[in-house]
Z-matrix of the N, CA and C atoms (Angstrom, degrees):
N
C 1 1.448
C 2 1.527 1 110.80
N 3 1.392 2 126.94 1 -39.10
C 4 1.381 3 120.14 2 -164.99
C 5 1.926 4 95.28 3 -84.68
N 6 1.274 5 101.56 4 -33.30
C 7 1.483 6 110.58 5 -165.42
C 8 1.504 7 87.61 6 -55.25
N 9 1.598 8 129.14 7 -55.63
C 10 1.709 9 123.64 8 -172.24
C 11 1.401 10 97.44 9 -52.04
N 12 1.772 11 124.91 10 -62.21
C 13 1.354 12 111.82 11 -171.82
C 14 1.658 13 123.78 12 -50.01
N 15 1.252 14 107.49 13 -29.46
C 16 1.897 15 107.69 14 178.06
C 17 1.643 16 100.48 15 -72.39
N 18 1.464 17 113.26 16 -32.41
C 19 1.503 18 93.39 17 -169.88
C 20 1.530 19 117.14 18 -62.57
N 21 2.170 20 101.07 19 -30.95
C 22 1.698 21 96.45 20 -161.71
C 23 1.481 22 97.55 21 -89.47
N 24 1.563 23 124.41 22 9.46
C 25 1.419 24 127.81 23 -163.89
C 26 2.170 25 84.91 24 -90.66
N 27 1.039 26 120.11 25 -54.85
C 28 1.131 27 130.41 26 178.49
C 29 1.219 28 105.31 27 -76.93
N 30 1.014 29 147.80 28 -21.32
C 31 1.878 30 135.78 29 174.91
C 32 1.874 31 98.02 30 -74.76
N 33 1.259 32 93.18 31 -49.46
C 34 1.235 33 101.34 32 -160.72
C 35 2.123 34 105.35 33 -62.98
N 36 1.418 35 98.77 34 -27.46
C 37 1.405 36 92.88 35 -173.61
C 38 1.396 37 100.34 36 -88.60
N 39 1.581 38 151.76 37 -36.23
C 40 0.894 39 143.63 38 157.38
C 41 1.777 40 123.71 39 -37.52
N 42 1.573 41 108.11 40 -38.97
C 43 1.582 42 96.84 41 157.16
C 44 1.179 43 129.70 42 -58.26
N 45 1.471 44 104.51 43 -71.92
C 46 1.411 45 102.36 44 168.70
C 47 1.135 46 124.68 45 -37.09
N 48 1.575 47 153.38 46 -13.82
C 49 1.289 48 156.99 47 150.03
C 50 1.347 49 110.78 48 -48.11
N 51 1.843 50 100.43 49 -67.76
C 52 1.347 51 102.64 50 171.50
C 53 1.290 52 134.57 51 -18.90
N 54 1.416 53 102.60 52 -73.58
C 55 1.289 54 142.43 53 179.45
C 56 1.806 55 106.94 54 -33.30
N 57 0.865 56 125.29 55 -42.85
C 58 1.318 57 150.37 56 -136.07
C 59 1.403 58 98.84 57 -114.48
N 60 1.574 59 122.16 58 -19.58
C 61 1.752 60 123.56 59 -138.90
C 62 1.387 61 131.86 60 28.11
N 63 1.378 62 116.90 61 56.52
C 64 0.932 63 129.15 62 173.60
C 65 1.632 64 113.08 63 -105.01
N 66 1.141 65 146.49 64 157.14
C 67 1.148 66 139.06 65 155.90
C 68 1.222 67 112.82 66 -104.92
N 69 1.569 68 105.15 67 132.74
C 70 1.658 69 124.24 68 168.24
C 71 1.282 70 129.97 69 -116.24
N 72 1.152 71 119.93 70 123.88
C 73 1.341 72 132.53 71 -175.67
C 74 1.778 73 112.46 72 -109.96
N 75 1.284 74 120.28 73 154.24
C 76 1.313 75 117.55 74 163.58
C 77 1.460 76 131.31 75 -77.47
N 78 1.479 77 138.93 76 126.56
C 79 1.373 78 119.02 77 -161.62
C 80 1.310 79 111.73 78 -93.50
N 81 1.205 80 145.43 79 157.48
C 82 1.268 81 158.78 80 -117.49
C 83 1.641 82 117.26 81 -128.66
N 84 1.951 83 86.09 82 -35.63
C 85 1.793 84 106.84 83 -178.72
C 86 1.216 85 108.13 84 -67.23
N 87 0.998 86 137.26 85 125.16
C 88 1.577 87 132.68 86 142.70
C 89 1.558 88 111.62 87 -38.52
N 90 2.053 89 122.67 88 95.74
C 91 1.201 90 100.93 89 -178.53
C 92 1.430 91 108.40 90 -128.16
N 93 1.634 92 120.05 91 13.07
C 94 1.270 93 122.88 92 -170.71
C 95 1.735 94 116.76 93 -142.67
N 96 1.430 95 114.01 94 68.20
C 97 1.719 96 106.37 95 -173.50
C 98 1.776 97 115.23 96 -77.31
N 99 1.497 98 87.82 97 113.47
C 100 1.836 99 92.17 98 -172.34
C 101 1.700 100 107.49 99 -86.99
N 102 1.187 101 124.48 100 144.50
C 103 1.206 102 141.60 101 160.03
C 104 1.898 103 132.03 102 -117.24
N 105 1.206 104 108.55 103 176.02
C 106 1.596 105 93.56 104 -173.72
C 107 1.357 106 120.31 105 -90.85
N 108 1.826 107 99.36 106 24.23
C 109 1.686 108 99.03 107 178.77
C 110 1.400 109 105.80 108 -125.37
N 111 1.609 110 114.92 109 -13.33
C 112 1.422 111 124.92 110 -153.18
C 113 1.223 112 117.79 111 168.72
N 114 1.090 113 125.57 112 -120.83
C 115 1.771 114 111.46 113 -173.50
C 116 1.602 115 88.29 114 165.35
N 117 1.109 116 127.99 115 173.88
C 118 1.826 117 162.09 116 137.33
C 119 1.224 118 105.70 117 -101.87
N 120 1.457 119 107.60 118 130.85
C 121 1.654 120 114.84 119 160.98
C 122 1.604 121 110.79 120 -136.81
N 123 1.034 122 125.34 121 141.52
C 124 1.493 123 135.56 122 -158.43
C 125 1.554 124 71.29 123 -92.37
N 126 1.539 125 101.53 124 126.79
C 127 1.694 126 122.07 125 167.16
C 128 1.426 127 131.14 126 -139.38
N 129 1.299 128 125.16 127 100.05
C 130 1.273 129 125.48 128 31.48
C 131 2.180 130 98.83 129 -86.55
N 132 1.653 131 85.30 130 173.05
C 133 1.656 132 86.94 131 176.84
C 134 1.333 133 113.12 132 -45.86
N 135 1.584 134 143.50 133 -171.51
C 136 1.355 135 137.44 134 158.58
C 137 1.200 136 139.36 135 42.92
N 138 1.310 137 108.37 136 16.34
C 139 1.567 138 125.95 137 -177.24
C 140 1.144 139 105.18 138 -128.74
N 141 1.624 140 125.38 139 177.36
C 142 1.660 141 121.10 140 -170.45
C 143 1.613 142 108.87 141 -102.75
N 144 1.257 143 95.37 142 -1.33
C 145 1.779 144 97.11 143 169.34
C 146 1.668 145 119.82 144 -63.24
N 147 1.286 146 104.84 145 119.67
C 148 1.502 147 88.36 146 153.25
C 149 1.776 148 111.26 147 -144.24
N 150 1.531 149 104.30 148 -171.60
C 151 1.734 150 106.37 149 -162.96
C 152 1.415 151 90.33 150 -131.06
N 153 1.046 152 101.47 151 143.52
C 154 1.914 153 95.09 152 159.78
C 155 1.945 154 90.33 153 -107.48
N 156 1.523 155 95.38 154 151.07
C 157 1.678 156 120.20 155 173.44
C 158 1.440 157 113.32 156 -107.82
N 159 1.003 158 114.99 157 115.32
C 160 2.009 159 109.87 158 175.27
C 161 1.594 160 104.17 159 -67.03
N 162 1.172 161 129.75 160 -155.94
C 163 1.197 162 131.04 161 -161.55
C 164 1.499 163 99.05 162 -105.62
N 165 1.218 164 124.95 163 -6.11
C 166 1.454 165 117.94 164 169.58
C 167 1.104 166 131.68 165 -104.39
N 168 1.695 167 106.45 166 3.39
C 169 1.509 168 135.12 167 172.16
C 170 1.580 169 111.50 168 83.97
N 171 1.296 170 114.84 169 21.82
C 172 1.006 171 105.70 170 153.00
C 173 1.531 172 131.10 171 -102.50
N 174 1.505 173 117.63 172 147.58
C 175 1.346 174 135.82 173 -172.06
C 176 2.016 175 116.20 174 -47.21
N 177 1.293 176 94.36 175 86.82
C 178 1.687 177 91.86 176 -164.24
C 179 1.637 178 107.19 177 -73.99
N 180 1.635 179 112.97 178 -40.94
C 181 1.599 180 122.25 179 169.43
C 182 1.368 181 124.96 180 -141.17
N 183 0.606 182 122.64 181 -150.62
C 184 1.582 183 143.47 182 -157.28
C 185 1.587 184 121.18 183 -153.53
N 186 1.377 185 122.08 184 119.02
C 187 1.401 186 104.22 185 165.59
C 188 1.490 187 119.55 186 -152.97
N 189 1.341 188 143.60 187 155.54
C 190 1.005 189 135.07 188 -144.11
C 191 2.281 190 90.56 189 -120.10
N 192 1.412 191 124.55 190 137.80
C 193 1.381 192 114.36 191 -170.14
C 194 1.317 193 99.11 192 -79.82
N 195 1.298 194 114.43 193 129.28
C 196 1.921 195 107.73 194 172.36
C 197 1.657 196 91.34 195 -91.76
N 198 1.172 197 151.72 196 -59.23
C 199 1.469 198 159.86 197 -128.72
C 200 1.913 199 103.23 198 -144.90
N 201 1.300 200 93.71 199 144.85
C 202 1.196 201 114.94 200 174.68
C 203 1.515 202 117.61 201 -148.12
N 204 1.457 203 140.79 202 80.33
C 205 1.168 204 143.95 203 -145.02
C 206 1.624 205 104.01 204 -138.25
N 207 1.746 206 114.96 205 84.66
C 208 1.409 207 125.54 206 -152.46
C 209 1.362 208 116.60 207 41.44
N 210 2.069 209 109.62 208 -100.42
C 211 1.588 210 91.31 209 -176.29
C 212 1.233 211 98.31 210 -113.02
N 213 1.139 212 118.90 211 67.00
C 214 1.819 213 126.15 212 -167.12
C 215 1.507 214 94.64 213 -118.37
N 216 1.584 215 140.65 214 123.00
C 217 1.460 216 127.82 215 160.49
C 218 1.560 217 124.77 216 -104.74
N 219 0.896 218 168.38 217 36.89
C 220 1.602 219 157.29 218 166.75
C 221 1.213 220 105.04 219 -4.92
N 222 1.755 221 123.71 220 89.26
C 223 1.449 222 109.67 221 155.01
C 224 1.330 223 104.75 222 -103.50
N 225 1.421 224 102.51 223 169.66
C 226 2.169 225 106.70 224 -170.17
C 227 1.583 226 108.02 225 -127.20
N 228 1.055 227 127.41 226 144.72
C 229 1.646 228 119.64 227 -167.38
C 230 1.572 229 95.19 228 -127.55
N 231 1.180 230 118.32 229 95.93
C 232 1.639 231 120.21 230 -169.72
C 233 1.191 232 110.21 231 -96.54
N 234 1.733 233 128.86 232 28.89
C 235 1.462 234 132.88 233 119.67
C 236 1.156 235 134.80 234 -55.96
N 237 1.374 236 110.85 235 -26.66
C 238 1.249 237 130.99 236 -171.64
C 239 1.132 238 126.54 237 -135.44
N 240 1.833 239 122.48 238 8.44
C 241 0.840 240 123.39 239 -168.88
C 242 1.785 241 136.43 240 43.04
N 243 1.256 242 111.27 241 23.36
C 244 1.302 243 150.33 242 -168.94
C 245 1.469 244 116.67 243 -79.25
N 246 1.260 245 133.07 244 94.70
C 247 1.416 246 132.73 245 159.38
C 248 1.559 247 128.35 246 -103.87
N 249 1.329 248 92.43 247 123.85
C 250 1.627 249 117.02 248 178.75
C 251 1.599 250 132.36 249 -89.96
N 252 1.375 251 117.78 250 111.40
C 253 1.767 252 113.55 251 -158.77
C 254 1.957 253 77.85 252 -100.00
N 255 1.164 254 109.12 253 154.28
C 256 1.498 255 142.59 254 -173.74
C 257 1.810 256 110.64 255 -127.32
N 258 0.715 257 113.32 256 80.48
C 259 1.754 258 96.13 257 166.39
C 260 1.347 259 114.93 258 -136.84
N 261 1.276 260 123.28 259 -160.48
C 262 1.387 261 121.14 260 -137.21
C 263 1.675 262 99.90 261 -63.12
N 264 1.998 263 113.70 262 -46.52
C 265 0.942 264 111.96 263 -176.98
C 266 1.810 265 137.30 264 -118.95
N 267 1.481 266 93.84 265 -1.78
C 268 1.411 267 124.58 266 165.89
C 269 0.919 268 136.55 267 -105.12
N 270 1.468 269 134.46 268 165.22
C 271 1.320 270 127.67 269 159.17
C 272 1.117 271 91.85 270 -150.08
N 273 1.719 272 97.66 271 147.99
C 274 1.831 273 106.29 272 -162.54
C 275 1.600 274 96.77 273 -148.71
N 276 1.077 275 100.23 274 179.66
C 277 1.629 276 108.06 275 -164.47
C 278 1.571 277 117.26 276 -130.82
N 279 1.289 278 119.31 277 137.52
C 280 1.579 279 109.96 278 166.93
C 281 1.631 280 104.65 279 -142.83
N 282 1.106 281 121.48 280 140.21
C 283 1.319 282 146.12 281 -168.87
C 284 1.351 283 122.94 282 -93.78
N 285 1.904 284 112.10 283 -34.67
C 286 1.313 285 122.45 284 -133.36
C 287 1.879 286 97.43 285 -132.51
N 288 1.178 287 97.72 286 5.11
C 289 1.480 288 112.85 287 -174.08
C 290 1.186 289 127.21 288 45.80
N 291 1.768 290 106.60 289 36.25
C 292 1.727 291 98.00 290 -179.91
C 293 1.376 292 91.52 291 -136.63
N 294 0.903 293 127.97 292 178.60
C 295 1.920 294 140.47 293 -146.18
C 296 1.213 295 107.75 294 -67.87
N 297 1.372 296 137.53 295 -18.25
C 298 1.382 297 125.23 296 -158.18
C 299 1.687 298 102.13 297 -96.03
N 300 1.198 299 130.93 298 130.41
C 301 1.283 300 125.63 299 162.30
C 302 1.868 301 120.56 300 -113.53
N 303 1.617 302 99.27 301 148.18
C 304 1.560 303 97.96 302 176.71
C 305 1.677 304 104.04 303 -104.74
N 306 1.933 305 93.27 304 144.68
C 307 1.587 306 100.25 305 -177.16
C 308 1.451 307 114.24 306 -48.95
N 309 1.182 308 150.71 307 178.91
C 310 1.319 309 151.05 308 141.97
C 311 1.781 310 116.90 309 -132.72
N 312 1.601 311 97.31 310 -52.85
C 313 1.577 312 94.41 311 164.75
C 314 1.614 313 110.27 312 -124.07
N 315 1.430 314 97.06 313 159.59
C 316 1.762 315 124.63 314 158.44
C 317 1.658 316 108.03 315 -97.24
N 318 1.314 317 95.62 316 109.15
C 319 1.566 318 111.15 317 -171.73
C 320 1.631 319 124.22 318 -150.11
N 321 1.530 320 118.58 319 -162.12
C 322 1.726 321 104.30 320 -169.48
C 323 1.171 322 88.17 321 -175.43
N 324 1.284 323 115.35 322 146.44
C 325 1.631 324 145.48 323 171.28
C 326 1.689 325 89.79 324 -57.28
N 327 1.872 326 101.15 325 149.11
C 328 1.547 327 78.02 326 166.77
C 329 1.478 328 87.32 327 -151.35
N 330 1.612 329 107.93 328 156.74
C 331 1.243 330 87.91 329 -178.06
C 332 1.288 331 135.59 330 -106.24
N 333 1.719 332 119.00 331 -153.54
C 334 1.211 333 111.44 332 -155.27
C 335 1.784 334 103.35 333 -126.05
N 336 1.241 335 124.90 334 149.44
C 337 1.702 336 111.42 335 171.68
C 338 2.019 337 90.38 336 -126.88
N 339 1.208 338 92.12 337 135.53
C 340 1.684 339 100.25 338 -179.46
C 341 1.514 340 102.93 339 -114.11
N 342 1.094 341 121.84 340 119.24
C 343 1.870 342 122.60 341 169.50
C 344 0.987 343 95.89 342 -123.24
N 345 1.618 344 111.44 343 115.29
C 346 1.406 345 125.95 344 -168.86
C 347 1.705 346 88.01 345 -133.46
């Protein structure tokens, strides 16, 4: 079911590009991990900023990317001394700055259509 919704979410933005003469392509970066409370989105694209969004779209944190290792993320929240692991289907947490992390969300890369 979600796989049909990403396809017409991406058909649909590639028309509208069209439409427009714009060309759209799909982007490649991992820049948006959604979950069932909120999401992370790397902001702006291509930079090491990112925000996490609660489910009402507002800006819950802040975090700066330490690691980028394919679809692996390390962002760090140095209010809180807070590190965030990103991968394909989790996101987990560590506090204490040594290797072990706890789950927090069930989540997924999602992607991106750019018409530039």
């Amino acid at each position: 079911m979600w796989m049909k919704a990403l396809v017409t979410v991406v058909a649909a933005a590639l028309l509208l590009g069209v439409a427009e003469g714009k060309t759209c392509k799909m982007r490649t970066k991992n820049e948006i991990w959604k979950h069932s409370k909120g999401k992370f989105v790397n902001n702006p694209p291509d930079s090491k900023k990112w925000q996490e969004y609660d489910e009402n779209g507002n800006v819950a944190a802040n975090f700066v990317e330490k690691l980028r290792q394919g679809n692996q993320l390390v962002l760090h929240d140095t209010s809180r001394n807070l590190n965030i692991l990103l991968q394909d289907d989790i996101c987990a947490t560590n506090a204490d700055g040594g290797t072990q992390y706890s789950q927090l969300y069930h989540g997924e890369w999602s992607k991106v259509v750019d018409c530039t």
